[in-house]
C-alpha positions as CSV (number, residue, x, y, z in Angstrom):
1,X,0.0,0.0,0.0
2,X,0.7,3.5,-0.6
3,X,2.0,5.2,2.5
4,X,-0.5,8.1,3.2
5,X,0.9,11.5,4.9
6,X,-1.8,13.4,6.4
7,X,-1.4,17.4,7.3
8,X,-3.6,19.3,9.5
9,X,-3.2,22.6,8.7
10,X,-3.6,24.6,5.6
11,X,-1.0,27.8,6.0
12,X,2.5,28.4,4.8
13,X,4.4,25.4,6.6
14,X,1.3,22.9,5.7
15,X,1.2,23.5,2.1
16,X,5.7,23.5,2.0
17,X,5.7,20.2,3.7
18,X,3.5,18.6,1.0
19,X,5.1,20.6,-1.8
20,X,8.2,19.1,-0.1
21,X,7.1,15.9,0.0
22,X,6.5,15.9,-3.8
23,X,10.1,16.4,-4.2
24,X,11.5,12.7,-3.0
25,X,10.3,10.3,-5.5
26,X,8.6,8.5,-3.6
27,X,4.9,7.5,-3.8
28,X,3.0,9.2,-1.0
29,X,-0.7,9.9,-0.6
30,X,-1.0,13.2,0.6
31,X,-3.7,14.9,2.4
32,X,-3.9,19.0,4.0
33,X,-6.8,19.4,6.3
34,X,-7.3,22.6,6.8
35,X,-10.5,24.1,9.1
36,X,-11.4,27.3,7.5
37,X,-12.9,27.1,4.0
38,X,-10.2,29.3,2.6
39,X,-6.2,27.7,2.6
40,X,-2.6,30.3,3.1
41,X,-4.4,32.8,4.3
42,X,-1.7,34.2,6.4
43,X,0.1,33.9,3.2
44,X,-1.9,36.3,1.3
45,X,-1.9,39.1,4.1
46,X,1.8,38.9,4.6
47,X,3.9,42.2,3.9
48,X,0.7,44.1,2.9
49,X,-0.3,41.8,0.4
50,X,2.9,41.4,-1.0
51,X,3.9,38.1,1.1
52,X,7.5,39.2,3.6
53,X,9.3,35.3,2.3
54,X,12.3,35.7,4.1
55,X,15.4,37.8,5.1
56,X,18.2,38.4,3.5
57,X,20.5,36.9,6.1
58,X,22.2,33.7,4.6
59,X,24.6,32.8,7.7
60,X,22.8,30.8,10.4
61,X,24.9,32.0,13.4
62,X,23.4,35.3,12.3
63,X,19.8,34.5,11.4
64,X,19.0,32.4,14.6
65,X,19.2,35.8,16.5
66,X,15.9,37.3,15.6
67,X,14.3,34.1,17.0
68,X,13.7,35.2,20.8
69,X,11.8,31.6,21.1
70,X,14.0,29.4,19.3
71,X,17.6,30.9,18.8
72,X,19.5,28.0,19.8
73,X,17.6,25.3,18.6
74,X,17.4,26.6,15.0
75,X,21.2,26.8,14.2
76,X,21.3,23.3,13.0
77,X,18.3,23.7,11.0
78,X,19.0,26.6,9.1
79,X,22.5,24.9,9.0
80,X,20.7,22.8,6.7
81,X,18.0,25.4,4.8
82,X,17.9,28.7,5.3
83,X,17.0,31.8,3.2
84,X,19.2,31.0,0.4
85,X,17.8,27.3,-0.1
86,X,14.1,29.2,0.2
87,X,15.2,31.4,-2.9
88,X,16.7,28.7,-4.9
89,X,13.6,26.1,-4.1
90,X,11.2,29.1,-5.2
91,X,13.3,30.0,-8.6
92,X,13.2,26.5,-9.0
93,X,9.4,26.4,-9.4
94,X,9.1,29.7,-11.3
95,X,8.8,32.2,-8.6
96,X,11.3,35.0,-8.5
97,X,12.0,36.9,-5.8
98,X,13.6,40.3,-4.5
99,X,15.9,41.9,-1.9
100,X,15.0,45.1,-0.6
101,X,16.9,47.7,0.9
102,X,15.8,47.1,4.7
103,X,16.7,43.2,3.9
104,X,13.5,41.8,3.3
105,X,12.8,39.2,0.4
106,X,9.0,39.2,-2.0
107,X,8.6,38.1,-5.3
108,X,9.4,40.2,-7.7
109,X,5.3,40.5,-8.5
110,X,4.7,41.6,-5.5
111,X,1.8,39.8,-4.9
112,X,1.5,36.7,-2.3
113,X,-0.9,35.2,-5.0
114,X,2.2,34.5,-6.9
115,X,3.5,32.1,-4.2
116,X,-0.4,30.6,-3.5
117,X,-0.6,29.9,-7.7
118,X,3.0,28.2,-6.8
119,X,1.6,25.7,-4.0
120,X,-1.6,25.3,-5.5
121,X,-0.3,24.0,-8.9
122,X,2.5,21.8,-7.5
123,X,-0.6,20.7,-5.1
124,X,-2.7,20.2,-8.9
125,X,0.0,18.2,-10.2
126,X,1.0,15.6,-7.9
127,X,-2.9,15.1,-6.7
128,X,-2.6,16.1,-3.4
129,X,-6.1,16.2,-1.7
130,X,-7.1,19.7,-0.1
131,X,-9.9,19.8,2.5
132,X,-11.2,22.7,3.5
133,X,-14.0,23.5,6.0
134,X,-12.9,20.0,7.8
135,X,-12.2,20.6,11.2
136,X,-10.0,18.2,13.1
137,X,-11.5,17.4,16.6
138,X,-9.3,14.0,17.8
139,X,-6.0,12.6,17.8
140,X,-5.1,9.1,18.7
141,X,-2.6,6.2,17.4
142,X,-4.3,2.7,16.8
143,X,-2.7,-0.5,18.2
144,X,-1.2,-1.5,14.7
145,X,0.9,2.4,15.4
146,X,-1.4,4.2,12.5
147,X,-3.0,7.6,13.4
148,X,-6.6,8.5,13.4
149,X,-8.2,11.6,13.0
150,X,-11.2,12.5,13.2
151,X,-12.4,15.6,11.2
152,X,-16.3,16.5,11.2
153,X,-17.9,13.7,10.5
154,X,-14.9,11.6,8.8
155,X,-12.0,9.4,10.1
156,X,-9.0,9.5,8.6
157,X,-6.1,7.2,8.8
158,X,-2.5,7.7,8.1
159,X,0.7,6.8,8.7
160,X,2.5,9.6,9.2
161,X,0.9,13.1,10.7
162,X,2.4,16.6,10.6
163,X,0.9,19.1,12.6
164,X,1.1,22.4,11.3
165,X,-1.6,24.5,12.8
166,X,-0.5,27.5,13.6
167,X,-1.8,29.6,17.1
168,X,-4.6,26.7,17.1
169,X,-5.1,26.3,21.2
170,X,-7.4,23.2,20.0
171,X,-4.4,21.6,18.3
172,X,-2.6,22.5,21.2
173,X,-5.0,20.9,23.2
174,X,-4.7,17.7,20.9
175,X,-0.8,17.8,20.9
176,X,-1.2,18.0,24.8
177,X,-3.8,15.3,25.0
178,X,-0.8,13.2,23.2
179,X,1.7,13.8,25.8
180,X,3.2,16.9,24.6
181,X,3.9,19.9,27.2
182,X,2.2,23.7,25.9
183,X,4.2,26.5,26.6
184,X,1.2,29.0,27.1
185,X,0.7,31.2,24.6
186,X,1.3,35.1,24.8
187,X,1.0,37.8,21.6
188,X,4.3,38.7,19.8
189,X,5.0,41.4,17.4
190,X,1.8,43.9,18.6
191,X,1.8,47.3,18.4
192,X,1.6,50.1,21.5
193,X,-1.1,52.0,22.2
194,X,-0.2,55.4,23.7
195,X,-3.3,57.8,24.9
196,X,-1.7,61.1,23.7
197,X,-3.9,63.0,21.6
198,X,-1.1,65.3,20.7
199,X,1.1,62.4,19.9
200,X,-1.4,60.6,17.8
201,X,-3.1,63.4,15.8
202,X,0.3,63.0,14.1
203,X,-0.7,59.5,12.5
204,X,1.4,58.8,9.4
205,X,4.6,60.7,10.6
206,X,7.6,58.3,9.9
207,X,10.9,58.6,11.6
208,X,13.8,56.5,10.5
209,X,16.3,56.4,13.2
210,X,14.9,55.7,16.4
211,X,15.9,53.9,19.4
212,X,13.4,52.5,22.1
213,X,14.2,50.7,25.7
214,X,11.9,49.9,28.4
215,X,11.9,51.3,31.9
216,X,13.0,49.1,34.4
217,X,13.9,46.3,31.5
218,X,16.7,45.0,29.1
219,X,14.9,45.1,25.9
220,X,16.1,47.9,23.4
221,X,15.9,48.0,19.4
222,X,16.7,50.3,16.5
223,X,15.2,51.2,13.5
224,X,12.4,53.0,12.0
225,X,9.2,54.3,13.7
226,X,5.5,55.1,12.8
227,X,2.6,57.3,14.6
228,X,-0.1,56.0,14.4
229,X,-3.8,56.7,15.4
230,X,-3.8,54.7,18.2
231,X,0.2,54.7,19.0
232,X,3.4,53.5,17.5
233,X,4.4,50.9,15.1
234,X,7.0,50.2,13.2
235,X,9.8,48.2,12.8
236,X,11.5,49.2,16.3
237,X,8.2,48.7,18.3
238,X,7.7,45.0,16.5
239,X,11.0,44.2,17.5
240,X,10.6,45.6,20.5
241,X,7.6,43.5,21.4
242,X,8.5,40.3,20.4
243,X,11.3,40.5,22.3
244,X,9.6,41.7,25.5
245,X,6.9,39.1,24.6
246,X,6.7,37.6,28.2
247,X,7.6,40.4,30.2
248,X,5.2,42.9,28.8
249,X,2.2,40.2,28.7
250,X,3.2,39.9,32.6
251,X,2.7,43.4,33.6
252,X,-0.5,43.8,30.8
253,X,1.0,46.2,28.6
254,X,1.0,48.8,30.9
255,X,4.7,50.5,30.8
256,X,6.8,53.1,29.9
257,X,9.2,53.6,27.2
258,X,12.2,55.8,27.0
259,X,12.2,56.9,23.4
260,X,15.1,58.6,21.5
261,X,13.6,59.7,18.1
262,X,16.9,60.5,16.3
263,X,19.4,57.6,17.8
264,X,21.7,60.8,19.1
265,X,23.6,61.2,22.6
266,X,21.8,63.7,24.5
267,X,25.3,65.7,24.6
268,X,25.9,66.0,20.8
269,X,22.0,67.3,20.5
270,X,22.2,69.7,23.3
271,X,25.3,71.2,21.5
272,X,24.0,71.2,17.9
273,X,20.5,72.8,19.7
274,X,22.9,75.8,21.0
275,X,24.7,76.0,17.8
276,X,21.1,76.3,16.0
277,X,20.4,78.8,18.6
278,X,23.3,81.2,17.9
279,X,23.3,80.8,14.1
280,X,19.2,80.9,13.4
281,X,19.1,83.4,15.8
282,X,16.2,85.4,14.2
283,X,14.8,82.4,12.7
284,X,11.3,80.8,14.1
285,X,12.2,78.2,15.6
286,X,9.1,76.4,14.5
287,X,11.2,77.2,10.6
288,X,14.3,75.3,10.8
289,X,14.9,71.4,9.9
290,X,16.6,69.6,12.9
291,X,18.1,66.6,11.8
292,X,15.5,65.9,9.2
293,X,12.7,65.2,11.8
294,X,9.3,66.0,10.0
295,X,8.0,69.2,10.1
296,X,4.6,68.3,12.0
297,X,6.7,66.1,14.6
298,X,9.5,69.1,15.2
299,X,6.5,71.5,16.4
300,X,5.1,68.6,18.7
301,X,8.7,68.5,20.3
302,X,8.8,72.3,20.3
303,X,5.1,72.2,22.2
304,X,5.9,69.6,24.3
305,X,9.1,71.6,25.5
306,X,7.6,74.5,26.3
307,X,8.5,76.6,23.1
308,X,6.3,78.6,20.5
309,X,6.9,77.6,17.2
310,X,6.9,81.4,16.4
311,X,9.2,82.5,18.7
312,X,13.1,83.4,17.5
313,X,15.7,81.1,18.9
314,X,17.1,84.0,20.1
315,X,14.7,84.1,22.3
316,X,15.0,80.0,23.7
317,X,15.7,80.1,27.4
318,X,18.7,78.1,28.4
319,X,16.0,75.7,30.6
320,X,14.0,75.3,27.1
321,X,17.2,74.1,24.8
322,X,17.9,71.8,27.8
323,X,14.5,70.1,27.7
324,X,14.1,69.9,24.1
325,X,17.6,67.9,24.4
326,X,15.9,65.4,26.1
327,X,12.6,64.9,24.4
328,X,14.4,64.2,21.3
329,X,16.7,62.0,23.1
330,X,14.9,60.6,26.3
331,X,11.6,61.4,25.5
332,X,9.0,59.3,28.4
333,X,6.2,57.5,27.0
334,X,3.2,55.4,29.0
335,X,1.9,52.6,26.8
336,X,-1.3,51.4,27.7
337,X,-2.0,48.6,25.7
338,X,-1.3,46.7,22.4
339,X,-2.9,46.0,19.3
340,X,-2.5,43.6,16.7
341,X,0.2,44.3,13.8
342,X,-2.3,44.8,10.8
343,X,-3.7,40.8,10.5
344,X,-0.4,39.3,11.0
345,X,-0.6,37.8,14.6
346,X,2.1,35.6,15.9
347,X,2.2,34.0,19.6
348,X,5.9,33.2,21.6
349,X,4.5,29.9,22.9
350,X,3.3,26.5,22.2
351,X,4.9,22.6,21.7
352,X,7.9,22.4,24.3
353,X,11.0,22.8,22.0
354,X,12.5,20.2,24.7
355,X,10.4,17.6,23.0
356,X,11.5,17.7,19.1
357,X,14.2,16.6,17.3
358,X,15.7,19.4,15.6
359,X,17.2,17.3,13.0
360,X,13.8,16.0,11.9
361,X,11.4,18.0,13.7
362,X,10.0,14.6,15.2
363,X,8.1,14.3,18.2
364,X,10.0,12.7,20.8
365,X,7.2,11.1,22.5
366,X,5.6,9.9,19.5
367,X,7.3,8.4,16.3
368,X,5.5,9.6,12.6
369,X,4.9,12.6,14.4
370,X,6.0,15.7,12.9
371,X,5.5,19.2,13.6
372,X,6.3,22.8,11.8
373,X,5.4,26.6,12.0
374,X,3.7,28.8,14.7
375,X,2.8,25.5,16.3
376,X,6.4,24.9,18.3
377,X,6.8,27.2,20.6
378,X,8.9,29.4,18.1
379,X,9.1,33.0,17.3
380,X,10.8,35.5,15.0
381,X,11.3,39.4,14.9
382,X,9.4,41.4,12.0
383,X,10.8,40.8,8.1
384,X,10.5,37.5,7.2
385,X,11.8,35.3,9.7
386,X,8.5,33.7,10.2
387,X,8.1,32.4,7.5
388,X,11.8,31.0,7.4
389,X,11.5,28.8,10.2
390,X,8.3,27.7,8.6
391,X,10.0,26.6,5.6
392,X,13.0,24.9,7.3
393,X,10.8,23.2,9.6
394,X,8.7,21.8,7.2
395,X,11.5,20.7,4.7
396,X,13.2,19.2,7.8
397,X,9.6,17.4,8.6
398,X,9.3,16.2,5.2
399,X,13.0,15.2,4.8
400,X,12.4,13.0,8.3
401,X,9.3,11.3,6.9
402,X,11.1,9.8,3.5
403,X,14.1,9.0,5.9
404,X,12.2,6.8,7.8
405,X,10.4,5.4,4.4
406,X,13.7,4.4,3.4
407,X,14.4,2.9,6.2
408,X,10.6,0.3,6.2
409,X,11.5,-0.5,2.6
């Protein structure tokens, strides 16, 4: 008989370990359950549309360190795949994709259809069966070592089982049911909501060199910043939270951050304020760029330190230079809660990484059981790394599976 693989889970890593699968030669009946009645749908949201498919960050001692769940588990797997595998599987199979200037990798369409159309037709052509709407709702391993699932109102049988599912705490229920310790879930990469009506009127202000830290915490990140309506996003306050995961889900997103908007000692600013102050003299002060910080942002400083936009610098008190120093350099913020990062949500928790083997990504409690994305209790920063240990994770899976056909043949 053909050996059947079944899949439960209908997202990025699902649809890569079948397409993976296909790759082998080997005969293999295939089967993606997925619950929802549409499949990659985290896929087709990713990067605005676009689809974010990895980072340009080829050496694995590098890449594991925008995993905050995961780093040191994931050097021997992306010893074996990593980014530059992911672009030469996808050329392989028609897509071609781009490096950006920030590092992140799309296909040159910019579309995340373009990598669906991809799955779908190897899917198409090697007759793998995609169920959709078909909810999986038990888990358990027959005398003879088979699994069976049951989905609905149908039992499925297969030899080997990959769980793929994502944030799914009924899958993690399952996995737990099976033996498996859940690292409970919290939210990763969120955004801050900050109740400062002056600070958020200036939605859609962009800043590119900012630096944030937490009060009272270890976590601090660089990069570029957005206002939003209801707070800040942006690369540095994904980061930022994905790293704090844990210890801002602890104190329920209420803290305080420590912002420097232009990545500058407070020294070198105070001294280039004073020099501004001598040599714009009869200048407004709300009529002079300051180290290219938007207009609309530099008169929200200027308020918030006590200054009229109108007035001449000559006029600036001492006191006033001194304070506008530090609110562009230690500016104090009060975040009061989070919100989701567009549709893109990612958890730090699940599957205890204690009980896989890296180099298949095999249960240990369980033989011809497999498991890949979201589901393991891994987690990367912003930009593609996601999806990267999805893809190494499955290809590892699938690679395990027609290792241990060899082996029964």
């Amino acid at each position: 008989m053909i050996p059947t693989v079944l899949i439960i889970g209908g997202g990025a890593a699902g649809f890569f370990s079948a397409c993976q699968l296909t790759e082998f030669g080997k005969p293999l009946k295939i089967i993606i359950l997925e619950k929802d009645k549409e499949v990659l749908k985290k896929v087709r949201i990713s990067g605005g549309g676009r689809c974010n498919v990895t980072h340009n960050c080829f050496e694995p001692g590098e890449l594991i360190k925008h995993y905050p769940r995961g780093e040191r588990e994931l050097f021997g797997p992306f010893s074996q795949f990593q980014p530059k595998d992911t672009i030469k599987w996808f050329s392989s199979h028609g897509v071609l994709l781009k490096i950006e200037p920030d590092g992140r990798i799309f296909p040159v369409t910019d579309s995340s259809e373009t990598i669906i159309n991809c799955f779908l037709g190897i899917c198409k052509k090697h007759n793998i069966k995609i169920n959709v709407s078909c909810k999986v709702t038990s888990i358990k391993k027959n005398i003879d070592g088979k699994w069976e699932i049951k989905a609905d109102e149908s039992i499925f049988q297969a030899d080997y089982l990959v769980m793929t599912t994502g944030s799914s705490t009924s899958t993690w229920q399952m996995a737990a049911d099976l033996g498996h310790n859940i690292i409970s879930p919290v939210p990763s990469l969120f955004t801050f909501k900050i109740k400062d009506k002056e600070l958020t009127t200036l939605a859609g202000v962009s800043l590119t060199n900012t630096s944030i830290k937490i009060t009272g915490l270890k976590y601090f990140t660089e990069g570029p910043l957005l206002i939003t309506h209801w707070g800040l996003s942006g690369p540095a306050v994904l980061k930022l939270s994905a790293l704090a995961a844990l210890a801002l889900n602890d104190v329920n997103y209420q803290f305080e951050i420590i912002l420097n908007w232009i990545s500058e000692t407070y020294a070198k600013v105070l001294a280039d304020l004073n020099k501004l102050k001598v040599n714009k003299a009869r200048k407004q002060t709300g009529n002079v760029t300051f180290y290219k910080i938007p207009n609309r942002f530099w008169h929200y400083l200027l308020n918030l330190s006590g200054i009229q936009s109108e007035h001449q610098w000559a006029n600036i008190t001492k006191i006033q230079i001194q304070q506008l120093a530090v609110n562009l350099t230690e500016c104090h913020i009060k975040v009061q809660g989070k919100s989701t990062y567009k549709d893109e949500f990612v958890t730090a928790g699940g599957i205890s990484l204690k009980e896989i083997n890296f180099k298949s990504f095999e249960s240990k409690i369980h033989q011809n059981l497999f498991f890949a994305g979201e589901i393991l209790n891994i987690d990367g920063l912003t930009g593609g790394f996601n999806f990267q240990a999805a893809w190494t994770g499955s290809y590892l899976a699938s690679k395990g599976i027609l290792a241990k056909l060899k082996e029964t043949n």
